[in-house]
C-alpha positions in Angstrom: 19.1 27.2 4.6 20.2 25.2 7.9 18.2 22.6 9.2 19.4 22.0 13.3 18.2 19.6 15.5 18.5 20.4 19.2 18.4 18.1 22.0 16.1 15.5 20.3 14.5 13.0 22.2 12.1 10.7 20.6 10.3 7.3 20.8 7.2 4.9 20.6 4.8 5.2 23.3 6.8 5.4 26.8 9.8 3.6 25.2 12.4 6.7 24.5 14.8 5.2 21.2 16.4 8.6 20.8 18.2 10.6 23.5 19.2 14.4 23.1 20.6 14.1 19.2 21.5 16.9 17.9 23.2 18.1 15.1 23.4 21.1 12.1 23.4 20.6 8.2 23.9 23.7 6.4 23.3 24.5 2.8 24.9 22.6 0.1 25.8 19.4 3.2 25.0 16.3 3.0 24.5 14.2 6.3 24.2 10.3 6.7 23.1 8.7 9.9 25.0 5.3 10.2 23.9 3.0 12.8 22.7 -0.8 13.5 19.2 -2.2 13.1 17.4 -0.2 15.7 19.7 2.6 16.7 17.2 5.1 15.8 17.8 6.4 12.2 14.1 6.0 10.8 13.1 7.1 13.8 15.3 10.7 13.8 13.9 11.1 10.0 10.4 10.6 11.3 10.7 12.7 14.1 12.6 15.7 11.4 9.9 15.6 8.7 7.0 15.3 11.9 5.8 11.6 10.9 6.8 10.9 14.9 6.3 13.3 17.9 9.0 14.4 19.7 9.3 13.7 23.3 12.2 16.7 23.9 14.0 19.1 21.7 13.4 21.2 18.7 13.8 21.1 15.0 14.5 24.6 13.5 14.9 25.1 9.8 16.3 28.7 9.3 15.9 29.1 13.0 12.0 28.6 12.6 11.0 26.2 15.2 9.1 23.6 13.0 8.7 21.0 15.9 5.0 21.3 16.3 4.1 21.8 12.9 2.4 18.8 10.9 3.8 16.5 8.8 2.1 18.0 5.9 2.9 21.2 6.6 6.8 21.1 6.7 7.3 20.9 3.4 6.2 24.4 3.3 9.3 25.4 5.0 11.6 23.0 2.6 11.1 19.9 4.3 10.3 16.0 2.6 10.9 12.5 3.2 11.5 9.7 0.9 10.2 6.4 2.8 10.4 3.0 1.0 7.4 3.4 -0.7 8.4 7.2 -2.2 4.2 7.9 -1.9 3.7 7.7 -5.6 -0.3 7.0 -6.8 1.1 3.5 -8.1 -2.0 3.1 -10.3 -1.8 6.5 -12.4 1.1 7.6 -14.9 3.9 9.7 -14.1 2.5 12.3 -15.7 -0.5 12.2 -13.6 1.5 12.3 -10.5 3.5 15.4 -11.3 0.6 17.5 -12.4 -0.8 16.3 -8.9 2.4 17.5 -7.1 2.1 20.7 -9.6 -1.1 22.2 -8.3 -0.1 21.1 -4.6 3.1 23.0 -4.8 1.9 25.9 -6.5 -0.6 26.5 -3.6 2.1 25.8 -0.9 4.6 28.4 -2.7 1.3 30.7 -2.5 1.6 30.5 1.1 5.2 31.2 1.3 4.8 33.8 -1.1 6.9 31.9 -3.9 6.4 31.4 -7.7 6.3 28.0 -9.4 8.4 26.0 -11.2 7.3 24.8 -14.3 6.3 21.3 -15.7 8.8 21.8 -18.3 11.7 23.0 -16.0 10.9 19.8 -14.2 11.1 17.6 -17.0 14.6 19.6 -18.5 16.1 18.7 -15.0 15.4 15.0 -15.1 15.0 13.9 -18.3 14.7 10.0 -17.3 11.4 10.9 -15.7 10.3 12.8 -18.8 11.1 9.8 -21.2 8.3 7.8 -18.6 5.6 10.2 -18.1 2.9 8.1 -19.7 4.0 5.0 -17.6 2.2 3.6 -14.8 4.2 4.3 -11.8 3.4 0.6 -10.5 5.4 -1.0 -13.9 8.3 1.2 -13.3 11.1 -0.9 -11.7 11.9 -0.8 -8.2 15.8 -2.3 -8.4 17.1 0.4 -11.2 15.3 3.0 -8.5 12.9 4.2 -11.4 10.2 5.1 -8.9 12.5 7.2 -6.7 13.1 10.0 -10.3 9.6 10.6 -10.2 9.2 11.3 -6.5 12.2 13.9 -6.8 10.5 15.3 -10.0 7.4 15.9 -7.9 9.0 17.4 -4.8 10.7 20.2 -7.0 6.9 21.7 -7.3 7.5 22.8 -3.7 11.2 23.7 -3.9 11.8 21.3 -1.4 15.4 22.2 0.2 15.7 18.9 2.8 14.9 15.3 1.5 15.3 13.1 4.4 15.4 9.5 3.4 15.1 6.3 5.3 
């Protein structure tokens, strides 16, 4: 799977932050975007995973264009973001989240014509999330990055192929 951006141009309002990135990661890559305090990182993820519209260009995953397709959408085509606050219901367990993210994925993977991966395929590849599934998400801790295993547990339901994190 290769995710491309072409030509991407992207900002706030009328104020333009990126202009014409563009760049290919292929299968089995891994890409960081190093830059100052406002050179535009956040706001290429954004733009990627559709949080931000773009102002020119494309994103294509497997030559699909994806640029006009919603945020929620995307991750039907392999697509996720982690942001700070990883999107976790903070209030229920672990547990609760993945079967969440179970049903979710299981309809998207409908969609795409796709089976499901099991809860306890899940759980075998990240066995620090399965030693926490009857925790509250909000007591996990933040500093060891405890509530970043369970957002990547629940993301395999979809057989995510891109995280993008800011």
């Amino acid at each position: 799977m290769a995710l491309s951006v072409e030509n991407l141009s992207c900002g706030y309002g009328d104020v333009p932050v990126l202009h014409s990135v563009s760049l290919t990661v292929n299968d089995n890559e891994a890409v960081a975007i190093v830059g100052a305090n406002g050179a535009g990182k956040s706001t290429l993820v954004r733009a990627v995973a559709g949080l931000s519209v773009p102002m020119a260009g494309a994103v294509r995953m497997n030559g699909v264009d994806v640029t006009g397709v919603p945020s929620y959408r995307r991750q039907e085509h392999g697509i996720a973001v982690v942001l700070e606050e990883r999107n976790l219901f903070s209030e229920m367990t672990v547990l609760d989240n993945l079967r969440l993210s179970e049903r979710a994925g299981l309809n998207a993977l409908k969609t795409r014509g796709g089976n499901g991966i099991k809860m306890a395929d899940v759980l075998d590849l990240f066995p620090v999330v399965a030693e926490r599934l009857h925790s509250r998400v909000e007591l996990l801790s933040g500093g060891g990055s405890n509530r970043w295993w369970p957002w990547r547990a629940r993301s395999c339901f979809n057989r995510t192929c891109w995280y993008l994190m800011s």
